[in-house]
DRENDO-93173 format. One record per residue (C-alpha): x, y, z; residue in three letters. Coordinates in steps of 0.02 Angstrom, whole numbers. Example, Ala and Ser with C-alpha at 12.3 -4.5 7.8 and 13.67 -1.06 7.14 Angstrom:
BEGIN
<gukol><xx>615</xx><yy>-225</yy><zz>390</zz><nuba>ALA</nuba></gukol>
<gukol><xx>684</xx><yy>-53</yy><zz>357</zz><nuba>SER</nuba></gukol>
# end
This chain:
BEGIN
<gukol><xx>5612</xx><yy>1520</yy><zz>2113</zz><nuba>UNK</nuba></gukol>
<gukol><xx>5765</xx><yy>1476</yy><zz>2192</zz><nuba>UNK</nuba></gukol>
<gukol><xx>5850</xx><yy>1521</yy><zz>2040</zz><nuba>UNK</nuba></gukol>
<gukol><xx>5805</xx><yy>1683</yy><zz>2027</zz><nuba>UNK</nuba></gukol>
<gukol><xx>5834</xx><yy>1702</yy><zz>2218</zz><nuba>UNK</nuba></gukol>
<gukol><xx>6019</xx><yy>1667</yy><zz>2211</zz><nuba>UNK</nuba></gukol>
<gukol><xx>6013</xx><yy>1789</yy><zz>2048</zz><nuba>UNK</nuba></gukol>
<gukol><xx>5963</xx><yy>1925</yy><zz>2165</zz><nuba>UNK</nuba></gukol>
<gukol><xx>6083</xx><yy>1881</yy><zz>2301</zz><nuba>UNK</nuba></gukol>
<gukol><xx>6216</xx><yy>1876</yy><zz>2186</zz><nuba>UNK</nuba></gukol>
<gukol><xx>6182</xx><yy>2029</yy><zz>2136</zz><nuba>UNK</nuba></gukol>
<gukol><xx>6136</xx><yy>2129</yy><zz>2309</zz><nuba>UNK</nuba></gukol>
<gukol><xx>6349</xx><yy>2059</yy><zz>2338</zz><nuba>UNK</nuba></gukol>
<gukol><xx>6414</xx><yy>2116</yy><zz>2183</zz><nuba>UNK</nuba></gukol>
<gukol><xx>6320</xx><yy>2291</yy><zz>2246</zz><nuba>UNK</nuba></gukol>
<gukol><xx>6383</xx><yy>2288</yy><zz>2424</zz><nuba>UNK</nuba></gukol>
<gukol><xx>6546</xx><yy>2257</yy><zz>2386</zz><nuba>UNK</nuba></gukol>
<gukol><xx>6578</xx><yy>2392</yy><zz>2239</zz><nuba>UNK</nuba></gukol>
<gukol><xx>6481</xx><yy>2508</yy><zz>2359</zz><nuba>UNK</nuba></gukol>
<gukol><xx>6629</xx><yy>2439</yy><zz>2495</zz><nuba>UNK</nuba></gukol>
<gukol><xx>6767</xx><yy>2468</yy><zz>2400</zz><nuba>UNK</nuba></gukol>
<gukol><xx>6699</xx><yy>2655</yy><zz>2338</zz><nuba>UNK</nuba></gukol>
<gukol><xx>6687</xx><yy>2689</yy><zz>2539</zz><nuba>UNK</nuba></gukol>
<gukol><xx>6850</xx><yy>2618</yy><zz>2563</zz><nuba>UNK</nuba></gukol>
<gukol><xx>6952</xx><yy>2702</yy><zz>2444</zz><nuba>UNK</nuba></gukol>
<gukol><xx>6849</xx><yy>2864</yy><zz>2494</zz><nuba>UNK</nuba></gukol>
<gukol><xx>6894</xx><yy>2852</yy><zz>2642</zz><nuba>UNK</nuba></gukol>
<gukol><xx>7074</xx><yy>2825</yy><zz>2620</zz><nuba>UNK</nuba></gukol>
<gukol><xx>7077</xx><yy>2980</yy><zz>2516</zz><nuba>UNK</nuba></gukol>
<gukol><xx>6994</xx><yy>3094</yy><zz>2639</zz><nuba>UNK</nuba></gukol>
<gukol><xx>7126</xx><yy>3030</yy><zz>2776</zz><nuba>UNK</nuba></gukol>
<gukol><xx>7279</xx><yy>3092</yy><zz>2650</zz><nuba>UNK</nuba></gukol>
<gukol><xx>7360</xx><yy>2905</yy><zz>2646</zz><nuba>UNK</nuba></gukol>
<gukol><xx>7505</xx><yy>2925</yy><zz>2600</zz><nuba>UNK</nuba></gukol>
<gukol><xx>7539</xx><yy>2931</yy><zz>2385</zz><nuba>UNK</nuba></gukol>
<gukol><xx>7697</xx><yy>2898</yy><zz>2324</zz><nuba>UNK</nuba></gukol>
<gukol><xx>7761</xx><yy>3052</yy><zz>2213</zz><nuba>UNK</nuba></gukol>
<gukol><xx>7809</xx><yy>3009</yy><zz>2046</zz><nuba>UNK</nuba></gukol>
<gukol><xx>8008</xx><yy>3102</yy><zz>2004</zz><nuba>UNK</nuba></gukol>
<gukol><xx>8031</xx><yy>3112</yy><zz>1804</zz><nuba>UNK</nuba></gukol>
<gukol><xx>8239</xx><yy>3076</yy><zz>1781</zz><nuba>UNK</nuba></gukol>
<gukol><xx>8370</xx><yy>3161</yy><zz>1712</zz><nuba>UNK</nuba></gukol>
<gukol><xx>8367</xx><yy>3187</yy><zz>1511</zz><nuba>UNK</nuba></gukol>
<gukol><xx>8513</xx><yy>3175</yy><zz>1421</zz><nuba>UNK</nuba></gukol>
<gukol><xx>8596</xx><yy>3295</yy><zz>1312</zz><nuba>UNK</nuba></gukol>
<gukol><xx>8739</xx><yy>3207</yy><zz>1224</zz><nuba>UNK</nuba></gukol>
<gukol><xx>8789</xx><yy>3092</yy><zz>1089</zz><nuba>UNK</nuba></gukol>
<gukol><xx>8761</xx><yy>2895</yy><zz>1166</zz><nuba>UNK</nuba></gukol>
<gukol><xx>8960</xx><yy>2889</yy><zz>1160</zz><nuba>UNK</nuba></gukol>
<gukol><xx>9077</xx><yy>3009</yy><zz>1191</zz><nuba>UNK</nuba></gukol>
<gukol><xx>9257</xx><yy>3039</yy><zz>1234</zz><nuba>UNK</nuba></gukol>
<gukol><xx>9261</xx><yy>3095</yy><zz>1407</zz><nuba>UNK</nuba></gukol>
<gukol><xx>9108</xx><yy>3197</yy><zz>1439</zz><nuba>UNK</nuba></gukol>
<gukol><xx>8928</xx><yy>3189</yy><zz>1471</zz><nuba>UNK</nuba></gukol>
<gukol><xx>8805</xx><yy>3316</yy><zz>1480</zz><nuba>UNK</nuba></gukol>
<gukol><xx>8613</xx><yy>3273</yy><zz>1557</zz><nuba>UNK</nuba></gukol>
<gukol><xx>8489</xx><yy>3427</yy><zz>1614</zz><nuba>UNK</nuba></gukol>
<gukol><xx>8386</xx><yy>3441</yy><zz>1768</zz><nuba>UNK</nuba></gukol>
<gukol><xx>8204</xx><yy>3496</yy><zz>1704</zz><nuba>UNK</nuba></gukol>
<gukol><xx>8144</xx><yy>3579</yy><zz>1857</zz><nuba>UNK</nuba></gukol>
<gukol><xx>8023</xx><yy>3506</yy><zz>1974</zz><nuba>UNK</nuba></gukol>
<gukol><xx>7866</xx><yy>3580</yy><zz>2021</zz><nuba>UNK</nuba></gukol>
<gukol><xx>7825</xx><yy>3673</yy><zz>2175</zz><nuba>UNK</nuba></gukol>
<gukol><xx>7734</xx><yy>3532</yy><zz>2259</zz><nuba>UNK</nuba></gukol>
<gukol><xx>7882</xx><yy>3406</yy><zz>2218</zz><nuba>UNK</nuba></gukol>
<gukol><xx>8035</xx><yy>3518</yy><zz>2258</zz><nuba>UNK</nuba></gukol>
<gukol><xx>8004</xx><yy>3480</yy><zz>2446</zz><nuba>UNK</nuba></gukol>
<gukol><xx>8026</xx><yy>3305</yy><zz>2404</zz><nuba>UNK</nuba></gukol>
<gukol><xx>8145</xx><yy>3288</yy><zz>2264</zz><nuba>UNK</nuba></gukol>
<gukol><xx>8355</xx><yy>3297</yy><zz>2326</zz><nuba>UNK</nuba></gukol>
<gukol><xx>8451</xx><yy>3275</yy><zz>2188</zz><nuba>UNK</nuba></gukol>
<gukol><xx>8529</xx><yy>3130</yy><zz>2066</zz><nuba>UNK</nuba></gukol>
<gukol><xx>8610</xx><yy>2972</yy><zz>2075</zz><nuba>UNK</nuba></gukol>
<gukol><xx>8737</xx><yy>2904</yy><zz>1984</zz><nuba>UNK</nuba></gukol>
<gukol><xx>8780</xx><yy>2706</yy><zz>1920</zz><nuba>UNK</nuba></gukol>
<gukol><xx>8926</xx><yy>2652</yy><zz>1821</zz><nuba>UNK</nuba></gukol>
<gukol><xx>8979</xx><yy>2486</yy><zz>1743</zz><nuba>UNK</nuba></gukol>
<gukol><xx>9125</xx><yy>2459</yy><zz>1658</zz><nuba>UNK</nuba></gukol>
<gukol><xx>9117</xx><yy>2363</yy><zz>1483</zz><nuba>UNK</nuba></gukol>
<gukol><xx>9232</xx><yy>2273</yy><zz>1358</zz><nuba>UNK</nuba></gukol>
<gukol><xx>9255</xx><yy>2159</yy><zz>1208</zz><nuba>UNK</nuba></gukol>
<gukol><xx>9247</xx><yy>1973</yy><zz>1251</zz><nuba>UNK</nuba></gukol>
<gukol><xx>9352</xx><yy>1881</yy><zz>1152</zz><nuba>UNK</nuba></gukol>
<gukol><xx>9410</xx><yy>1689</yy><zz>1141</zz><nuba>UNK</nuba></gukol>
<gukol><xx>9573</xx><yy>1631</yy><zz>1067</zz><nuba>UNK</nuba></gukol>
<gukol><xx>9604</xx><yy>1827</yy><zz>1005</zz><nuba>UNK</nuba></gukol>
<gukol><xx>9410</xx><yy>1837</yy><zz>931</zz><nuba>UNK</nuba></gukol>
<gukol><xx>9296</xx><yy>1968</yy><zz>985</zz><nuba>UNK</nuba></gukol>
<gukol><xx>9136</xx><yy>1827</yy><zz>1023</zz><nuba>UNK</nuba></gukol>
<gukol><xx>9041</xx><yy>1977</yy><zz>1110</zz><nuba>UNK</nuba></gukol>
<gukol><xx>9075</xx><yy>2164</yy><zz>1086</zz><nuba>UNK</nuba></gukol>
<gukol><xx>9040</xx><yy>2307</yy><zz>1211</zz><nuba>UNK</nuba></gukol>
<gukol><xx>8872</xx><yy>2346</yy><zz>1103</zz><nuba>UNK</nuba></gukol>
<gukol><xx>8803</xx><yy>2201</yy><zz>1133</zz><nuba>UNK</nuba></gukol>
<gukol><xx>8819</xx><yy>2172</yy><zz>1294</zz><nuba>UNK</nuba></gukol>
<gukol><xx>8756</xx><yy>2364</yy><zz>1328</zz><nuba>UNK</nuba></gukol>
<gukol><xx>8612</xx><yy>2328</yy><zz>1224</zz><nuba>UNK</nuba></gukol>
<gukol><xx>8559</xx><yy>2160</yy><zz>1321</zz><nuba>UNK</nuba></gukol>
<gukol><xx>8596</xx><yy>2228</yy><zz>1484</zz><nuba>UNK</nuba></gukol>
<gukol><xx>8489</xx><yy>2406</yy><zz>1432</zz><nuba>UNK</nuba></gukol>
<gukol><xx>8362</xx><yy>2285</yy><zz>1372</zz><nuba>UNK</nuba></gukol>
<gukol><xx>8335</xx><yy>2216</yy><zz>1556</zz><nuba>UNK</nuba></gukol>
<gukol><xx>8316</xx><yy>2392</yy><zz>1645</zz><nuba>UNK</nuba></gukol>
<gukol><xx>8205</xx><yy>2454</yy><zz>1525</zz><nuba>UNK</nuba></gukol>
<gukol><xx>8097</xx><yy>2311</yy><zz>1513</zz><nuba>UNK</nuba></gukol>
<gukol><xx>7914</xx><yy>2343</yy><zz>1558</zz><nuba>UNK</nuba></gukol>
<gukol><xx>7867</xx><yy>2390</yy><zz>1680</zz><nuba>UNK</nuba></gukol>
<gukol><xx>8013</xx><yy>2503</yy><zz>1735</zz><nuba>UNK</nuba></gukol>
<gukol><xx>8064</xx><yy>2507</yy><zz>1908</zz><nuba>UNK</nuba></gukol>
<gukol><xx>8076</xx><yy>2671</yy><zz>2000</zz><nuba>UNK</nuba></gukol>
<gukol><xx>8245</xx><yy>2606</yy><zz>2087</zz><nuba>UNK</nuba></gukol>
<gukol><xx>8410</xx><yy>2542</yy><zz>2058</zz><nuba>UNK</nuba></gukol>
<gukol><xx>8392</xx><yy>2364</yy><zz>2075</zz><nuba>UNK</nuba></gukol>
<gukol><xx>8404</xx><yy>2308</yy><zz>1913</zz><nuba>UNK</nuba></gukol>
<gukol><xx>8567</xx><yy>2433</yy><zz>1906</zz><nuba>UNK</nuba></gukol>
<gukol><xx>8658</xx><yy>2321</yy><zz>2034</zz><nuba>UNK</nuba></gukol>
<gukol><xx>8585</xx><yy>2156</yy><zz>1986</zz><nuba>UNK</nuba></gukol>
<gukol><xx>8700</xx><yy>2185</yy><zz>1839</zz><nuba>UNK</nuba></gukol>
<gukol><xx>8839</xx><yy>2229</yy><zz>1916</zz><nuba>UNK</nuba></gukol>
<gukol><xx>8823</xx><yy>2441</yy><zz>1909</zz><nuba>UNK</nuba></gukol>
<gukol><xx>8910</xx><yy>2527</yy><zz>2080</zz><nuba>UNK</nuba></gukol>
<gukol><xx>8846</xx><yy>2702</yy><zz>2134</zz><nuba>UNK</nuba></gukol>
<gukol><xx>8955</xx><yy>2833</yy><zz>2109</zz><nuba>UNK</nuba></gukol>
<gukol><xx>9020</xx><yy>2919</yy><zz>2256</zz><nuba>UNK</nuba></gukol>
<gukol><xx>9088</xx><yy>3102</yy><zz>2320</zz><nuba>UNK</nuba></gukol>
<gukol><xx>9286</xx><yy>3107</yy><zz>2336</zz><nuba>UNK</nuba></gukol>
<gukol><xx>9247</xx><yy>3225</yy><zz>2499</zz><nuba>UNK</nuba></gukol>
<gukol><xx>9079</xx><yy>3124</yy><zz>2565</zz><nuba>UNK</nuba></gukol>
<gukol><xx>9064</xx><yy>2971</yy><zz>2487</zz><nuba>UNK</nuba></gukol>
<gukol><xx>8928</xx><yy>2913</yy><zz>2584</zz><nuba>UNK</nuba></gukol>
<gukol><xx>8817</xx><yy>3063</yy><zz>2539</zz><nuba>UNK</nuba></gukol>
<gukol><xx>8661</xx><yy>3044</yy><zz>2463</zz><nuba>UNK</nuba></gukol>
<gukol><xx>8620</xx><yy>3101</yy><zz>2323</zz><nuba>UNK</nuba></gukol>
<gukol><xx>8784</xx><yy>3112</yy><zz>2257</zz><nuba>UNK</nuba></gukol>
<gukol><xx>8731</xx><yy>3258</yy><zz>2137</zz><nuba>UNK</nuba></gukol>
<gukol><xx>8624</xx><yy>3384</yy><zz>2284</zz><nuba>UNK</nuba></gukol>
<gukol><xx>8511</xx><yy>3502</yy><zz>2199</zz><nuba>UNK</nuba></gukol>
<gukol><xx>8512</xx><yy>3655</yy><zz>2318</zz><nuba>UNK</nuba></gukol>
<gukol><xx>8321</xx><yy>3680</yy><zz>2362</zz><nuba>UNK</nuba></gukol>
<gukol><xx>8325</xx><yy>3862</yy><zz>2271</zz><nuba>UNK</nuba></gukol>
<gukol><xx>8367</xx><yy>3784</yy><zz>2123</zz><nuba>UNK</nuba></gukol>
<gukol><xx>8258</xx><yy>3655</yy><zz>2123</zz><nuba>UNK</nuba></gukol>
<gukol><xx>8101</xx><yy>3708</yy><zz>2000</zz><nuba>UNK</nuba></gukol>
<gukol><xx>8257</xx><yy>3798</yy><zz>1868</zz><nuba>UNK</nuba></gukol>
<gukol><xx>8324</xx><yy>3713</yy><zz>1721</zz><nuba>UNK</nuba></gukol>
<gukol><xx>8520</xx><yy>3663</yy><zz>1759</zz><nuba>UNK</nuba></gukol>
<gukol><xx>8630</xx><yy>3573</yy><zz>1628</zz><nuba>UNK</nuba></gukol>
<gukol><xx>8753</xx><yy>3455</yy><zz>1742</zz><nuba>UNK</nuba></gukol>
<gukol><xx>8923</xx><yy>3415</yy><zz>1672</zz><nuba>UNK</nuba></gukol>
<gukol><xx>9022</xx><yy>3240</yy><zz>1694</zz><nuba>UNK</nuba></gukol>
<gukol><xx>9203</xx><yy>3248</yy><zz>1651</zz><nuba>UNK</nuba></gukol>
<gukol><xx>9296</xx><yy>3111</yy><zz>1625</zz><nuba>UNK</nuba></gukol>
<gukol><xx>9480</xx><yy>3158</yy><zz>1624</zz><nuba>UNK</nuba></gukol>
<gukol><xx>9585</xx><yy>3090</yy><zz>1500</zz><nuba>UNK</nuba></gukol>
<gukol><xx>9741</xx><yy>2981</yy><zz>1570</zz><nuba>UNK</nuba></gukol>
<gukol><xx>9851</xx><yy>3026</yy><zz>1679</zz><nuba>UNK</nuba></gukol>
<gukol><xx>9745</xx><yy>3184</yy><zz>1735</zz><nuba>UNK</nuba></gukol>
<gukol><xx>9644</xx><yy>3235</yy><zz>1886</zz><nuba>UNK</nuba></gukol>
<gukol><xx>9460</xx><yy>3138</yy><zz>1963</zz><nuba>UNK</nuba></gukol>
<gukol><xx>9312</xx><yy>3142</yy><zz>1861</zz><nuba>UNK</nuba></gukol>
<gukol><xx>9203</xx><yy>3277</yy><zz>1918</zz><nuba>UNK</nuba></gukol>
<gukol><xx>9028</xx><yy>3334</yy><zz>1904</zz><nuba>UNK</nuba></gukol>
<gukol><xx>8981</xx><yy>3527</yy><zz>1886</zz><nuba>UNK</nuba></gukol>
<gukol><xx>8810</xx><yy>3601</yy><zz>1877</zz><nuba>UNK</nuba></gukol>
<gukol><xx>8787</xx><yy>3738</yy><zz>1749</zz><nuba>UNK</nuba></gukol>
<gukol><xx>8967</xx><yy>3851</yy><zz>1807</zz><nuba>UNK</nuba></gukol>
<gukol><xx>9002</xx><yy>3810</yy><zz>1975</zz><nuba>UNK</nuba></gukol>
<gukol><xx>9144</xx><yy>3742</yy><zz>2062</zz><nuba>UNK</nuba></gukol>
<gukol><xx>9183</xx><yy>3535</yy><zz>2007</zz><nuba>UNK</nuba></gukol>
<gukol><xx>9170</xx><yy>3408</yy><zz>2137</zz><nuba>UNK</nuba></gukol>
<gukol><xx>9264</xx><yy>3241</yy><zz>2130</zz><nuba>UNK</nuba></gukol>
<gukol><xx>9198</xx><yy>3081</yy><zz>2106</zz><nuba>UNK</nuba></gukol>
<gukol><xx>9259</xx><yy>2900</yy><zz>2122</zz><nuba>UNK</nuba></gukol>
<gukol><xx>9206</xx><yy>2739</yy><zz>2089</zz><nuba>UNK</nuba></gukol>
<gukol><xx>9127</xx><yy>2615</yy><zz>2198</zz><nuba>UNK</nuba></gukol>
<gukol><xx>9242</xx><yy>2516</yy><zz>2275</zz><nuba>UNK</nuba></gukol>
<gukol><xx>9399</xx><yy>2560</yy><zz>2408</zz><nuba>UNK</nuba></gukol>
<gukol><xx>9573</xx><yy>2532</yy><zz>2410</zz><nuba>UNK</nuba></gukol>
<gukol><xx>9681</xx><yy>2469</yy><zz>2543</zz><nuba>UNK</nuba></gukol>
<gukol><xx>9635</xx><yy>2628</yy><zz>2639</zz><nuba>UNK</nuba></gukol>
<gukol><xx>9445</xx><yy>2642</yy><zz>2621</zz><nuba>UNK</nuba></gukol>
<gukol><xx>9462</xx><yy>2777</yy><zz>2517</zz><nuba>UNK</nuba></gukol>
<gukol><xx>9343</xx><yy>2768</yy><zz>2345</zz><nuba>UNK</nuba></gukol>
<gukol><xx>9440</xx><yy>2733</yy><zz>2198</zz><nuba>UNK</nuba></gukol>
<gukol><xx>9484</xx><yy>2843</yy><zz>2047</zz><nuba>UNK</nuba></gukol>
<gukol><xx>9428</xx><yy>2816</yy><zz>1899</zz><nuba>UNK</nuba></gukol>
<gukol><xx>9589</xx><yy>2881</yy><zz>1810</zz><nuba>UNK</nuba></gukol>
<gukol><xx>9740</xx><yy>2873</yy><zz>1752</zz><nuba>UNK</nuba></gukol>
<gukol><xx>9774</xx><yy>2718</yy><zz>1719</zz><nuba>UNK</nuba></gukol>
<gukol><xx>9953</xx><yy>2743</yy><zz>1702</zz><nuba>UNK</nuba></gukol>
<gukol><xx>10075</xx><yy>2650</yy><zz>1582</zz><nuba>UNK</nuba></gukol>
<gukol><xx>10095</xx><yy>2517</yy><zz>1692</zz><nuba>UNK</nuba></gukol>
<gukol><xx>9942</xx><yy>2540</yy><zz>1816</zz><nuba>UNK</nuba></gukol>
<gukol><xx>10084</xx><yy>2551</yy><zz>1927</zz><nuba>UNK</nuba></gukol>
<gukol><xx>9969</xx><yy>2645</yy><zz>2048</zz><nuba>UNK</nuba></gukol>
<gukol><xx>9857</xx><yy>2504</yy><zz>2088</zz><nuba>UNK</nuba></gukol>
<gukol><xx>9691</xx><yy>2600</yy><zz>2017</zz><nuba>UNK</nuba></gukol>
<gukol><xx>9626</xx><yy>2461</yy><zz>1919</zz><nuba>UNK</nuba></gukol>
<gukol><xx>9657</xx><yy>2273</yy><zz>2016</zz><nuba>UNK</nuba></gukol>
<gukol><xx>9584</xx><yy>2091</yy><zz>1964</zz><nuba>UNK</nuba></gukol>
<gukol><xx>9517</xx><yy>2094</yy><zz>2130</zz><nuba>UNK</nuba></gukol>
<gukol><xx>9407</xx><yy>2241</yy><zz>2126</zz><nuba>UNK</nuba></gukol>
<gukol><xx>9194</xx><yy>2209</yy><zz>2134</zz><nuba>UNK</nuba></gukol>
<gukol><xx>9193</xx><yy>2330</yy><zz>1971</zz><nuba>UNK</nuba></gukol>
<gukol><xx>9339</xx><yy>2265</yy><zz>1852</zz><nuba>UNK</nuba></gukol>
<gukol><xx>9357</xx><yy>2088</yy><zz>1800</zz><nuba>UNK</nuba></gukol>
<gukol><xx>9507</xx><yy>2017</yy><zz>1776</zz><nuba>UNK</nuba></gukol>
<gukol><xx>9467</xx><yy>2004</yy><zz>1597</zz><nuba>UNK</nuba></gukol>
<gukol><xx>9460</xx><yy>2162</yy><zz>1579</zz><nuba>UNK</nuba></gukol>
<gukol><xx>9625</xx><yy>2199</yy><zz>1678</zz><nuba>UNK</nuba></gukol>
<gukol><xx>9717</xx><yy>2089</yy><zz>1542</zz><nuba>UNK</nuba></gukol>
<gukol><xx>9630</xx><yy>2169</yy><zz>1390</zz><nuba>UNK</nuba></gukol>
<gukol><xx>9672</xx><yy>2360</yy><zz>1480</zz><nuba>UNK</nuba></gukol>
<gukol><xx>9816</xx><yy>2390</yy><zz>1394</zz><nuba>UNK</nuba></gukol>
<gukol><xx>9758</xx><yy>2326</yy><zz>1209</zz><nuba>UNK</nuba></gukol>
<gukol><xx>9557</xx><yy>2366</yy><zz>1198</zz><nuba>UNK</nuba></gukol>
<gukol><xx>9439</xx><yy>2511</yy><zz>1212</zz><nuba>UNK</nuba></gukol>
<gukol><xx>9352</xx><yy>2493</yy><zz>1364</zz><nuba>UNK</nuba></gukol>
<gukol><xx>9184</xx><yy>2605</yy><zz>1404</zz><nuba>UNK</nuba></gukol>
<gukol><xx>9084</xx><yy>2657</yy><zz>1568</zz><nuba>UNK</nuba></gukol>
<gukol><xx>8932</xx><yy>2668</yy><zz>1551</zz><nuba>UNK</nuba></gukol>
<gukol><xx>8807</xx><yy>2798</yy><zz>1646</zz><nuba>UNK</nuba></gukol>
<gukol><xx>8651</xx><yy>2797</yy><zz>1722</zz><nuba>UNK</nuba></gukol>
<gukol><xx>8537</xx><yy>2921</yy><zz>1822</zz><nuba>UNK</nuba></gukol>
<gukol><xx>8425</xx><yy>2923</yy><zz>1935</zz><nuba>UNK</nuba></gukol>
<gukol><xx>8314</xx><yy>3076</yy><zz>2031</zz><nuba>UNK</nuba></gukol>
<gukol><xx>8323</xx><yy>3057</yy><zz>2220</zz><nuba>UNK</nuba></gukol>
<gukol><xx>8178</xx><yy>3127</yy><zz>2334</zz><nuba>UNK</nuba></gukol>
<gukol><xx>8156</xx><yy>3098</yy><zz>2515</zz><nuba>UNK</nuba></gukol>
<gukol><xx>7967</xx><yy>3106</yy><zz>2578</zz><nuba>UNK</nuba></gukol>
<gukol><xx>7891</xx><yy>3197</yy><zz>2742</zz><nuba>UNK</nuba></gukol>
<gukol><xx>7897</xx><yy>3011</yy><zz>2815</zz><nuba>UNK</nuba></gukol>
<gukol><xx>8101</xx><yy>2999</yy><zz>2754</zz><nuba>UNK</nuba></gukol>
<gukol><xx>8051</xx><yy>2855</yy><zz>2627</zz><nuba>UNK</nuba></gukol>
<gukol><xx>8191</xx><yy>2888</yy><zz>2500</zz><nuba>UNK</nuba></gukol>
<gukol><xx>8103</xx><yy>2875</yy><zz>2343</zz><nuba>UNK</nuba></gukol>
<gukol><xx>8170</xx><yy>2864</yy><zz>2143</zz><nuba>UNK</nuba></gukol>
<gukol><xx>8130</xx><yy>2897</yy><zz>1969</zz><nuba>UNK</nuba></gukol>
<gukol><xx>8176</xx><yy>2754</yy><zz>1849</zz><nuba>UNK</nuba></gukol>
<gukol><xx>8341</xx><yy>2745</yy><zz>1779</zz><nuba>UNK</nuba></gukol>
<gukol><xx>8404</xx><yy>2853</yy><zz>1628</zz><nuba>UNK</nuba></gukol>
<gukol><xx>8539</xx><yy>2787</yy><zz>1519</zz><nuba>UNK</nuba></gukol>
<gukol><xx>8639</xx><yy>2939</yy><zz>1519</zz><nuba>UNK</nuba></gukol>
<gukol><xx>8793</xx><yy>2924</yy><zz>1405</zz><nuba>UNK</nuba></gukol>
<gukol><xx>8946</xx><yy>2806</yy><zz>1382</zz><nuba>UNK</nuba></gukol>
<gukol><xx>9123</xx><yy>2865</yy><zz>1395</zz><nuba>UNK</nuba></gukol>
<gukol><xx>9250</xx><yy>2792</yy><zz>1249</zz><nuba>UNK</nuba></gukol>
<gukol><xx>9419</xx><yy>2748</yy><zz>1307</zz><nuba>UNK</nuba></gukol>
<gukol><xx>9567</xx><yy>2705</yy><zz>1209</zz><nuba>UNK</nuba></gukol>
<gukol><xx>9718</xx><yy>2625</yy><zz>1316</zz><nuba>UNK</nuba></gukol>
# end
């Protein structure tokens, strides 16, 4: 008897709280609680490695998201042959590869941690290099198709710039300042670096690779992200997009 009583009272709680939880998340639907909105990223339209420049499109968003969704952000790493006693022990692919292998592991994160925790900077404007995104989708534009360009000039040329579709270029740098606070270029390197672009010191470029600059190929590497701001300003992301890799020969 007692059995059978504990059977049923089991039971009646197994009831109440399903029956709870139903309520609950009733409830919480009825009240609009706030659901995170899910951003798809950029998709790329290039070759994995190119000379100097990468094409990705922006597949437009739809009407619902295009209040929320800003733009794109961009991360960067810098990559190069590791060698010992003139030996290449680990090459740029597979270091990409195991460093790819951790941001795409499952399940992906909707952020750029994993970027950083690998050493990736954020690209930044030459004119506002605080602004975020760093690629602004104008709100018009928003649920349209757009093919955005990254140029990577060749050395001794002009900034790397981004353009979307045929307008004007903007300017980009890399993250980290020089003596001035101004964002660094990415380019030229100059027969001497002579100009103090690249420097042991900086966050982004060993000094490993500073002593292989003038002998190796060297690559950056690209990632995107989409950037949305919701009616409560939580900045929000889509999970990162490997983009493209830029070849250069010193």
């Amino acid at each position: 008897m007692r059995k059978k009583l504990n059977q049923v009272y089991r039971g009646f709680n197994i009831r109440a709280r399903t029956l709870m939880l139903l309520i609950l998340f009733t409830a919480a639907t009825r009240c609009g609680l706030p659901v995170i909105p899910f951003l798809s990223p950029p998709e790329r339209l290039t070759a994995t490695i190119v000379d100097f420049e990468i094409r990705f499109e922006h597949p437009g968003v739809s009407e619902a998201l295009s209040g929320v969704f800003r733009g794109y952000e961009l991360y960067y790493k810098f990559y190069g042959d590791i060698r010992e006693n003139d030996a290449v022990v680990r090459d740029i692919e597979e270091q990409f590869i195991d460093d790819d292998d951790v941001i795409q592991d499952s399940p992906r994160q909707p952020n750029p941690n994993r970027l950083t925790q690998l050493d990736y900077r954020r690209i930044r404007r030459v004119d506002q290099p605080a602004r975020r995104p760093v690629i602004r989708i104008d709100a018009g534009d928003r649920q349209t198709d757009l093919t955005i360009t990254l140029r990577f000039p060749e050395q001794e040329e002009d900034d790397a710039v981004f353009f979307i579709d045929d307008a004007d270029p903007v300017a980009l740098r890399r993250g980290v300042d020089d003596i001035d606070d101004t964002p660094k270029a990415f380019f030229p390197f100059g027969e001497q670096n002579d100009d103090g672009v690249y420097a042991a010191g900086d966050d982004d470029f060993s000094e490993e690779l500073l002593d292989r600059l003038r002998d190796d190929r060297i690559h950056i590497a690209i990632y995107g992200l989409a950037y949305g701001l919701t009616d409560d300003f939580e900045v929000i992301y889509s999970v990162p997009e490997f983009l493209g890799r830029v070849e250069l020969r010193i």
